[in-house]
KOLVEXFI-526303 format. One record per atom (N, C-alpha, C): residue in three letters; z, x, y. Coordinates in steps of 0.2 Angstrom, whole numbers, plus 5000, padded with zeros to 4 digits. Each point is the difference from the previous one (the first is absolute). Layout:
ALAZXY
...
# end
This chain:
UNK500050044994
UNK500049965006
UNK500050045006
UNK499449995006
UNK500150025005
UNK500550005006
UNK500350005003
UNK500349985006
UNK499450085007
UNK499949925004
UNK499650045007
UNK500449995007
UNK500450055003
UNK500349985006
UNK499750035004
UNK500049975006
UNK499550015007
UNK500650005005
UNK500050055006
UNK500250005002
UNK499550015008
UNK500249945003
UNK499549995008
UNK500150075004
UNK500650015000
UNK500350035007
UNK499750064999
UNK500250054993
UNK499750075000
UNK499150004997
UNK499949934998
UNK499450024998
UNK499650004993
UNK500549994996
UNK500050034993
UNK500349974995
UNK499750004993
UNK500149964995
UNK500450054995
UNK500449964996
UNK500350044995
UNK500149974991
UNK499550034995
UNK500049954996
UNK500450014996
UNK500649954996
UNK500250014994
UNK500050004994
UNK499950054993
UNK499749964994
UNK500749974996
UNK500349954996
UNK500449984997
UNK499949984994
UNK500250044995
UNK499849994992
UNK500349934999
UNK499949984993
UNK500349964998
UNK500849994999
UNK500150064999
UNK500950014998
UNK500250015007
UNK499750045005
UNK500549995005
UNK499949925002
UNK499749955002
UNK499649955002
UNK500849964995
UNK500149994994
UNK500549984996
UNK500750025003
UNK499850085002
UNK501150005002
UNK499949985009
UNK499450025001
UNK500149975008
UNK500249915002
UNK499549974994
UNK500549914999
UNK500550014998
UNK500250034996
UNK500850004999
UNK500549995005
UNK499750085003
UNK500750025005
UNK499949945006
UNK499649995002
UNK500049945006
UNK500249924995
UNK500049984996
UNK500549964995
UNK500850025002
UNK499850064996
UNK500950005000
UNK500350035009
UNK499650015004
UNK500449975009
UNK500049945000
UNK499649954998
UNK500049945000
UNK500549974998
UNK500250014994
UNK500549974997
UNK500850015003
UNK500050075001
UNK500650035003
UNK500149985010
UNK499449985000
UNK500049975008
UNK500149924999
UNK500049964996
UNK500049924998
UNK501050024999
UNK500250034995
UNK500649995000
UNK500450035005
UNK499850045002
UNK500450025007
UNK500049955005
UNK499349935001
UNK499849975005
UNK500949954996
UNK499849974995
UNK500649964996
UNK500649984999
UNK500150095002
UNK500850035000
UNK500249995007
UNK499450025007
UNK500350005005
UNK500249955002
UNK499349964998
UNK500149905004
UNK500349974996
UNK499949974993
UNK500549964996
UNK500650014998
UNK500250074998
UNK500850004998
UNK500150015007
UNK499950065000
UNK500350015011
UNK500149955003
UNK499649985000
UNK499949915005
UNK500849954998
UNK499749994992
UNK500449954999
UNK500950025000
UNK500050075000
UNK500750015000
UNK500449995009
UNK499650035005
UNK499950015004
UNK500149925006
UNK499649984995
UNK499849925001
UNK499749965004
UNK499650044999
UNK499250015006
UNK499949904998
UNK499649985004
UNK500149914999
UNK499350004995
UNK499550005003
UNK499450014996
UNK500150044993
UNK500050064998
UNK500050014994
UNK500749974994
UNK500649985006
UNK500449954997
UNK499849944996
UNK499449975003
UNK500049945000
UNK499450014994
UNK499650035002
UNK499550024995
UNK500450034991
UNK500550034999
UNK500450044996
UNK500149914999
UNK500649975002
UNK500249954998
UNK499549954996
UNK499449985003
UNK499649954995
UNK499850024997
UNK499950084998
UNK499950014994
UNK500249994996
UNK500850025000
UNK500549994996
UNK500249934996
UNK499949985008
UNK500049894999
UNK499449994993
UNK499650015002
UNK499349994996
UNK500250044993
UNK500150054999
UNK500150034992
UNK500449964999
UNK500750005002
UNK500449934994
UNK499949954999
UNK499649985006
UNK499649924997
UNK499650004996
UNK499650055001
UNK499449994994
UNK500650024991
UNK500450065004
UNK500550004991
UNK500149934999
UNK500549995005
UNK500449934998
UNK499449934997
UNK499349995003
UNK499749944998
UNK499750044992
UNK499950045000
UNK500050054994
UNK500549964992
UNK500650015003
UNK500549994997
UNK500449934999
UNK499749965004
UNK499849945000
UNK499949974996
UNK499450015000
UNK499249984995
UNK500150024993
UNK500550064998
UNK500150024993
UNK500649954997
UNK500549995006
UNK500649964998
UNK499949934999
UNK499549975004
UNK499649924997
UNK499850004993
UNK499550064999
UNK499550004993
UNK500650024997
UNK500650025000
UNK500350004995
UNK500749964997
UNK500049955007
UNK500449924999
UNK499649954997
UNK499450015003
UNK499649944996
UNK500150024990
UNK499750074999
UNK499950014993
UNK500749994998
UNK500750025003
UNK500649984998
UNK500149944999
UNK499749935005
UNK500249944998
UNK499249974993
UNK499550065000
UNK499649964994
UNK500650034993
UNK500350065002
UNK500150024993
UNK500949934998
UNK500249995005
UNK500549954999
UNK499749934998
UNK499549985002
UNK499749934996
UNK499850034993
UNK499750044999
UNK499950034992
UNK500750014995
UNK500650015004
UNK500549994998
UNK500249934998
UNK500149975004
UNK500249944998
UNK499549974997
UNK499349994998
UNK499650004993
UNK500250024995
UNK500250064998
UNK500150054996
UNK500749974996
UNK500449975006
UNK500649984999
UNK500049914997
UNK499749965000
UNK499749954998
UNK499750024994
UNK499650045000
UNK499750034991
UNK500550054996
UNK500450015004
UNK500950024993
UNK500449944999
UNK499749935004
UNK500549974998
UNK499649944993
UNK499750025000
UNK499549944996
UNK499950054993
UNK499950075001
UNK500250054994
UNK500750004997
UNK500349985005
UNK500950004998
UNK500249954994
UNK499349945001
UNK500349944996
UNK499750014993
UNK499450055000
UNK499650014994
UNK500450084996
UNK500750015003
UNK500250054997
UNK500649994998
UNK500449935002
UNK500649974998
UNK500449985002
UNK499850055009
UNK500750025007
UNK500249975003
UNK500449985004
UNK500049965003
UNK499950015008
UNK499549985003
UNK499950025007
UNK500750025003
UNK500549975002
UNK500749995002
UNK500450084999
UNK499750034994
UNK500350054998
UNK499650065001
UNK499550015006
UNK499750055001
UNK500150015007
UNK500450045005
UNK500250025005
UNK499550005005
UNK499849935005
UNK499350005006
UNK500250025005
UNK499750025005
UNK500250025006
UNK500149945006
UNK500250015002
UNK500349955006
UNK499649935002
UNK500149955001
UNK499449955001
UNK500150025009
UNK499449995002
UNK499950015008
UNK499449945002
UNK500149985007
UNK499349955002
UNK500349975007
UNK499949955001
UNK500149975007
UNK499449985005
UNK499949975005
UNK499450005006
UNK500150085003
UNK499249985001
UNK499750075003
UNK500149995009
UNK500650045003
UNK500049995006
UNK499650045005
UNK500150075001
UNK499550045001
UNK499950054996
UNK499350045002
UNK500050074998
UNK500150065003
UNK500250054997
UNK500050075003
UNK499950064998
UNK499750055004
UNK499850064993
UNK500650025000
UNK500050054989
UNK500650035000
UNK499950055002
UNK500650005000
UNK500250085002
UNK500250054993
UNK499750075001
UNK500050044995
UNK500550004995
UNK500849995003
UNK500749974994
UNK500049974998
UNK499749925001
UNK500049944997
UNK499450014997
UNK499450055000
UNK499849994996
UNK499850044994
UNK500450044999
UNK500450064996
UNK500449934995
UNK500449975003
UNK500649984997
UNK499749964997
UNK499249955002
UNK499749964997
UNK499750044992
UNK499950055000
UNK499650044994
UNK500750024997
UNK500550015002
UNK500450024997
UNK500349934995
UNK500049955003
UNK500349924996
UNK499350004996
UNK499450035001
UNK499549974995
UNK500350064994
UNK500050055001
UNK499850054997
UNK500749984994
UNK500649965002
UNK500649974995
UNK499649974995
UNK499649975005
UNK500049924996
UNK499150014996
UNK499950045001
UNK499550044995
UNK500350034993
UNK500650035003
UNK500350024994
UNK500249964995
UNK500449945003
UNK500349964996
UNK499549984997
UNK499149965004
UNK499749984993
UNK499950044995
UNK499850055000
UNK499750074995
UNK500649994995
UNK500749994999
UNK500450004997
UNK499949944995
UNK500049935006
UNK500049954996
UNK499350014996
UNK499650015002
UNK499449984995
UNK500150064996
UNK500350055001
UNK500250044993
UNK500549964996
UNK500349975002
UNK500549974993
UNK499549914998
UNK499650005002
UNK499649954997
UNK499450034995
UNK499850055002
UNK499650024994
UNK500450034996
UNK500750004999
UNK500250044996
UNK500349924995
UNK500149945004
UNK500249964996
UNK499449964996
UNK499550015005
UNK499349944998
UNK499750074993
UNK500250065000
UNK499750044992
UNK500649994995
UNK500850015001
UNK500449974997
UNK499749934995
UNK499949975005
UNK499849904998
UNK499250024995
UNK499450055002
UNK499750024998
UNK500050024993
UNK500650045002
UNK500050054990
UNK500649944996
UNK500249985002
UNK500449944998
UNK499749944994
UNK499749985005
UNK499249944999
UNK499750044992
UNK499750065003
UNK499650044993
UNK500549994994
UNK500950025000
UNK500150014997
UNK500349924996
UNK499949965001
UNK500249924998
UNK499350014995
UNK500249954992
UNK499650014995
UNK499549925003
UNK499750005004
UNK499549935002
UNK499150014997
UNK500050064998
UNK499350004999
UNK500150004991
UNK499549945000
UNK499749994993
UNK499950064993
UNK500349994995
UNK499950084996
UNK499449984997
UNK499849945000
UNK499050014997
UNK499949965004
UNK499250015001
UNK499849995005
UNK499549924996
UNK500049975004
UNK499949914999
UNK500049974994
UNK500850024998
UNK500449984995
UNK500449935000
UNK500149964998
UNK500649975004
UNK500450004993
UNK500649985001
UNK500650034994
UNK500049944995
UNK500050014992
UNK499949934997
UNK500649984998
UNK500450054999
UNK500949974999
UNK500450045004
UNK500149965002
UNK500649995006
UNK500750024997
UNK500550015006
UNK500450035002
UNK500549944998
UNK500749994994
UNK500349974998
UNK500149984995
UNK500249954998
UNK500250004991
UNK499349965000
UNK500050014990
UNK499249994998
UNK500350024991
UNK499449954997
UNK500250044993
UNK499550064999
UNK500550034997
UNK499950075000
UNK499250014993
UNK499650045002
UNK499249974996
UNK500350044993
UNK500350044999
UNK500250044993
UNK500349964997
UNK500749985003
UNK500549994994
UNK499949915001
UNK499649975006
UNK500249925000
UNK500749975004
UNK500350055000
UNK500649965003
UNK500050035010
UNK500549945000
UNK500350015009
UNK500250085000
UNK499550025007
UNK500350085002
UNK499950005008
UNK500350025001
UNK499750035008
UNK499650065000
UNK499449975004
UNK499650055002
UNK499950025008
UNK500150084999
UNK500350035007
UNK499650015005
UNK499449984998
UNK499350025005
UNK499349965000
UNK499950035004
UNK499149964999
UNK499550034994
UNK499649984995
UNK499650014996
UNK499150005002
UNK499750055002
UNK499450005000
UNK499650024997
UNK499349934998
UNK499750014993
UNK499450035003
UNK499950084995
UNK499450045002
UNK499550024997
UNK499450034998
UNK499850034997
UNK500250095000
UNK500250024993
UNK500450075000
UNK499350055003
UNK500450035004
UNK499750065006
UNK499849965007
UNK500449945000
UNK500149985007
UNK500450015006
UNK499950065004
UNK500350045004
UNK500649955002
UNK500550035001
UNK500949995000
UNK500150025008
UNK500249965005
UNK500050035006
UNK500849995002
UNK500150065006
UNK500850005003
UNK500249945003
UNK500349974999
UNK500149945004
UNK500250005008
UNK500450095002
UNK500150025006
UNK500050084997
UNK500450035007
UNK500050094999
UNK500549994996
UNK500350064998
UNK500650044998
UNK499850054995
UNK500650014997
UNK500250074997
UNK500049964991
UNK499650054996
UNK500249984993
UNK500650024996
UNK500449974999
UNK500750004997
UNK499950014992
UNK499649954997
UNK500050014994
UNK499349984997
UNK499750074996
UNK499450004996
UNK500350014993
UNK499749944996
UNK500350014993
UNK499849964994
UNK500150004994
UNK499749944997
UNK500849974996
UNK500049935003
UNK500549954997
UNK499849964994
UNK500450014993
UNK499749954995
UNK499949935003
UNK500649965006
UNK499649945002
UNK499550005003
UNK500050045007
UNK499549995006
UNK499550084997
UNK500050004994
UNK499450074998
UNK500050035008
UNK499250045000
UNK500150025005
UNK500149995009
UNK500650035002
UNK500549975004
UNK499850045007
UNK500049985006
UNK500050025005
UNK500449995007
UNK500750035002
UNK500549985006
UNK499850015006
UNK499749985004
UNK500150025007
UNK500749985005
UNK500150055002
UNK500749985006
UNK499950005006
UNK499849955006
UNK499949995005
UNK500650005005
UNK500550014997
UNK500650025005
UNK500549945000
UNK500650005005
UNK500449955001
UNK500149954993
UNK499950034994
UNK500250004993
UNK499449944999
UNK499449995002
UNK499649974999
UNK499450064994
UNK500049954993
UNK499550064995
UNK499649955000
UNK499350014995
UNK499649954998
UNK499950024994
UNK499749974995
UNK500050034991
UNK499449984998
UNK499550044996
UNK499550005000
UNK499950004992
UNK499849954995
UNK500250024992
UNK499349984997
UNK499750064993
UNK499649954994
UNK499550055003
UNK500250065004
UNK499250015005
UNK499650054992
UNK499650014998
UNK499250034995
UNK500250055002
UNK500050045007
UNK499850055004
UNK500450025007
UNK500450035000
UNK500350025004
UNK499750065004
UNK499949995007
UNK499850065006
UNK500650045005
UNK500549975000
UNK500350045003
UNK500650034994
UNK500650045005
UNK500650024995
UNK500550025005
UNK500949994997
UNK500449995004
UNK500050045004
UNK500149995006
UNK500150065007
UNK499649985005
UNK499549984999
UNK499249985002
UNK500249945006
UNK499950025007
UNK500049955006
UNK499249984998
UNK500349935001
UNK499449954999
UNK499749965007
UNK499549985002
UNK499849945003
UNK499849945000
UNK500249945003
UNK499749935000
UNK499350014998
UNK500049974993
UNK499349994998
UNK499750034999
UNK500550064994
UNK499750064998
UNK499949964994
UNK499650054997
UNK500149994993
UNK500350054994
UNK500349984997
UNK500650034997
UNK499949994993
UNK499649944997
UNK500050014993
UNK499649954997
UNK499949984993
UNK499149964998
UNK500649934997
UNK499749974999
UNK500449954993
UNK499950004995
UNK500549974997
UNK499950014992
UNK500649964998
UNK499950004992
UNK500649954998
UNK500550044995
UNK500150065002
UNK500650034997
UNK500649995002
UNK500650014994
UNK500549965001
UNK500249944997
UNK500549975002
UNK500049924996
UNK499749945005
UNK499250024996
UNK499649965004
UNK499549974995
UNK499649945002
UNK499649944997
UNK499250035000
UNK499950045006
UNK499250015003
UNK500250035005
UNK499450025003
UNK499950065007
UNK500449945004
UNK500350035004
UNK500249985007
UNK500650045004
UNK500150005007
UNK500550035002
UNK500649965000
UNK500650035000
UNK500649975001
UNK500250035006
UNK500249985004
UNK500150025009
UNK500749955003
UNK500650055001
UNK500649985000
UNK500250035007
UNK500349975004
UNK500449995006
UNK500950034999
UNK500350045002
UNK500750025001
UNK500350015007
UNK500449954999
UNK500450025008
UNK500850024997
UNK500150065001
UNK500950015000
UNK500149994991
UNK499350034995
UNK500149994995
UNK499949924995
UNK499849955005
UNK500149944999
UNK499549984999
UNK499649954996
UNK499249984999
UNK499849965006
UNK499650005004
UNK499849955004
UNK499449964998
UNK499749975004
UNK499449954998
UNK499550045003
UNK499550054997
UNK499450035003
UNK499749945004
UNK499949945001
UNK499649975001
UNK500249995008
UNK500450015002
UNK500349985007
UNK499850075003
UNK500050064996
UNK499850045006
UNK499250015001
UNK499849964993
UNK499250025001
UNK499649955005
UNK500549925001
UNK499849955004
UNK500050035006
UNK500550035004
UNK499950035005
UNK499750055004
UNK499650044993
UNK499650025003
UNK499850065005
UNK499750015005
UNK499850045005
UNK500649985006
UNK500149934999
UNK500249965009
UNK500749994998
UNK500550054996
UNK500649994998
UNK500550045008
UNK500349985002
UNK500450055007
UNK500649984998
UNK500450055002
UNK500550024997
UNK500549964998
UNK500349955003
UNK500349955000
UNK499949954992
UNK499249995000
UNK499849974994
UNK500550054995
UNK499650084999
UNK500050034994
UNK501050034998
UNK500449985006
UNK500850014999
UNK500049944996
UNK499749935001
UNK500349934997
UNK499850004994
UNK499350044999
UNK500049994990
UNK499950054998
UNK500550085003
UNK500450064995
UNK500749975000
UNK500249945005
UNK500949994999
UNK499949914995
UNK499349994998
UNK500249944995
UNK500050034994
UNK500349994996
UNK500150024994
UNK499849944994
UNK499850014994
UNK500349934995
UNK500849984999
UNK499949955001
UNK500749974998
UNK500150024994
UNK500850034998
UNK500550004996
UNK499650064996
UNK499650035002
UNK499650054997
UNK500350075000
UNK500450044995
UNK500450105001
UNK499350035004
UNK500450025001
UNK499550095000
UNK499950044995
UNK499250004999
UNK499650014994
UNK500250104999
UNK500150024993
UNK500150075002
UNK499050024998
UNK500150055002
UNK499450024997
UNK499850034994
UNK499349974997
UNK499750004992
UNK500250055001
UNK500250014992
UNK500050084998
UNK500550045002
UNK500649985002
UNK500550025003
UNK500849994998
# end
């Protein structure tokens, strides 16, 4: 880069050449007087001034400062609304949420009454006003309780509604052959061998032998064995002193120890034992005692809990507690 200075007075020009790199620190250094002539203009008038208390840069100092906290303050505002409003959506989801634990409560056996709500509140709307940053602190702090509280309740509702789940499974209501119906019943009958009056302890289904044998509910097998009466014999225990008995099977699949499932299959039919022809012999035990397989197979799927206490605590009249075959 050229630079040409002319000079009137004597006459005479004087030309400069500027490379690039000088041309670079020459912008520079004229920058940096710049900048250091801006803050010294800054220092003198605005802090000088304002301490000083020049009127004009007072006053100028002053709306600046007016004008920064407003714009903070509408700032701060605007955040504290957006965050009352989403506070009062998330309290209307509460009080749904609270409506739908109480309608759960009746499906898991509780009694609304006995679950600790949070305060009833309501009244006319007088005015309004925005909150202030404490109240609404204090507002998330009452949700954030009362969020706790449902996450507990709805934990101890899934923990009673799977209770009530594994319960259900464990009640003998499913059928042990599948679209059987039972041909001799449960109670006194003459006995097909001897002819004479006997009790008979169970339901008899008539099958063809290799007609899969299903679990009436879960449980654990107690007893795999063959009985000269009930030939080959099968005990499930379902707990709360409820067994089921499975006798006459051809072909047995499982063996003691063996957790089972509702409407596994565990064994074939057959007429082994003190028996006429293939069929299953399928017996009910509550507390060692015969019950009437028929009552729990009535019920079913849609048995709740209430039903299945009423016919584990019926028993037969004047009926001991049976020990068990083979023992």
């Amino acid at each position: 880069m050229h630079l040409i200075i002319t000079d009137a007075r004597l006459a005479r020009s004087r030309a400069i050449h500027l490379s690039g790199t000088r041309l670079v620190l020459a912008g520079l250094a004229v920058s940096l007087c710049l900048m250091v002539v801006a803050a010294g203009l800054y220092h003198w008038v605005f802090l000088k001034g304002a301490r000083e208390g020049w009127p004009i840069v007072g006053s100028l100092v002053r709306l600046v400062v007016k004008d920064e906290f407003a714009e903070r303050d509408r700032f701060m505002r605007a955040n504290l609304d957006a965050m009352a409003r989403r506070v009062g959506e998330m309290q209307a989801r509460m009080v749904q949420l609270e409506s739908l634990g109480d309608r759960v409560l009746g499906l898991a056996g509780m009694a609304p009454a006995d679950i600790q709500k949070a305060d009833a509140r309501g009244g006319a709307l007088v005015s309004a006003r925005n909150l202030s940053m404490e109240e609404l602190q204090t507002t998330l702090d009452d949700l954030e309780r009362l969020t706790n509280q449902r996450v507990d309740l709805m934990t101890v509702l899934e923990s009673r509604l799977f209770d009530q789940h594994i319960r259900k499974k464990m009640i003998p209501t499913h059928a042990p052959v599948t679209g059987r119906v039972a041909g001799s019943g449960f109670g006194w009958r003459v006995d097909p061998i001897t002819g004479q009056s006997a009790l008979h302890t169970g339901l008899d289904f008539q099958a063809d032998t290799g007609t899969p044998i299903l679990a009436a509910a879960g449980g654990v097998v107690v007893t795999q064995e063959y009985h000269p009466a009930y030939g080959n014999m099968i005990e499930v225990d379902h707990g709360n002193q409820l067994v089921t008995r499975y006798a006459h099977a051809s072909r047995v699949l499982i063996k003691q120890g063996d957790i089972v499932r509702r409407g596994q299959k565990i064994a074939e039919i057959g007429t082994t034992g003190r028996s006429t022809g293939p069929h299953l012999h399928f017996e009910v035990l509550v507390q060692g005692v015969f019950q009437d397989p028929q009552k729990f197979l009535n019920a079913g799927g849609t048995a709740t809990g209430a039903q299945v206490a009423a016919i584990q605590s019926s028993t037969l009249a004047g009926q001991p507690a049976a020990p068990a075959p083979g023992r």
